[in-house]
N, C-alpha and C positions, 0 to 999 in steps of 0.2 A: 559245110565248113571246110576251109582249107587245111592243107597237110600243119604247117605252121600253127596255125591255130588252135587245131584238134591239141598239140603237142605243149603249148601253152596252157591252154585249158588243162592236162593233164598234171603240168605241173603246178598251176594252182589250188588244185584240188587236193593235190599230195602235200603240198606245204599246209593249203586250211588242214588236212586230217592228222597232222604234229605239232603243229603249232596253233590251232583253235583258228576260228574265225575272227576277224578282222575287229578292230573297236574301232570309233571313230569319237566318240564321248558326244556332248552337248557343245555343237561350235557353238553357239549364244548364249552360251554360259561365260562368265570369266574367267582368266588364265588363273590358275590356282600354283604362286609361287612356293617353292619348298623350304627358298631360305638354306640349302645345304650349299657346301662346303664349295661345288662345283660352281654354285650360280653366284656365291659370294666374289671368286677369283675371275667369273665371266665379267661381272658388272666393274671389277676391279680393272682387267684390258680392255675394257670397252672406254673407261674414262680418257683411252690415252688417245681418242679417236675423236674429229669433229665430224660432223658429215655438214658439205658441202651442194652448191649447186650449181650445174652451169648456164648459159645463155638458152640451151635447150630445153632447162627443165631437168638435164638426167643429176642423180643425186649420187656421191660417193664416197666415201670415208679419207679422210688428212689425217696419219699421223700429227698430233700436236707437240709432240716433244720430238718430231724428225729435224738430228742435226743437219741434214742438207746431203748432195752427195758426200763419196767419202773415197779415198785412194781405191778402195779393194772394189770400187761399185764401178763393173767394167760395161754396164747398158751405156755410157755417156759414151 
């Protein structure tokens, strides 16, 4: 095993032995929403988002309430 590695390994090992081994749950299981306060304000800025698609296929998010540029927006 190389230098790099050995020293990888080492700090994995030291992080599983404070902070426990790794969980990964049941991927095929389903997402189990919590309903708190955090996912209520996610799903609340996600509304203000379309997603989009272009001639390629790639997919993106559009603000839907973007006024357009603006004096202070100096990319133009």
């Amino acid at each position: 095993m190389g230098r790099r590695m050995e020293g990888f390994v080492h700090v994995t090992e030291r992080l599983q032995s404070v902070f426990g081994p790794a969980t990964h749950g049941d991927t095929d299981g389903p997402v189990v929403h919590k309903h708190d306060d955090f996912e209520t304000a996610s799903e609340a800025d996600l509304k203000n988002f379309d997603v989009e698609t272009d001639s390629e296929g790639h997919h993106y998010a559009v603000r839907n309430n973007d006024p357009g540029p603006t004096s202070t927006d100096y990319s133009l």
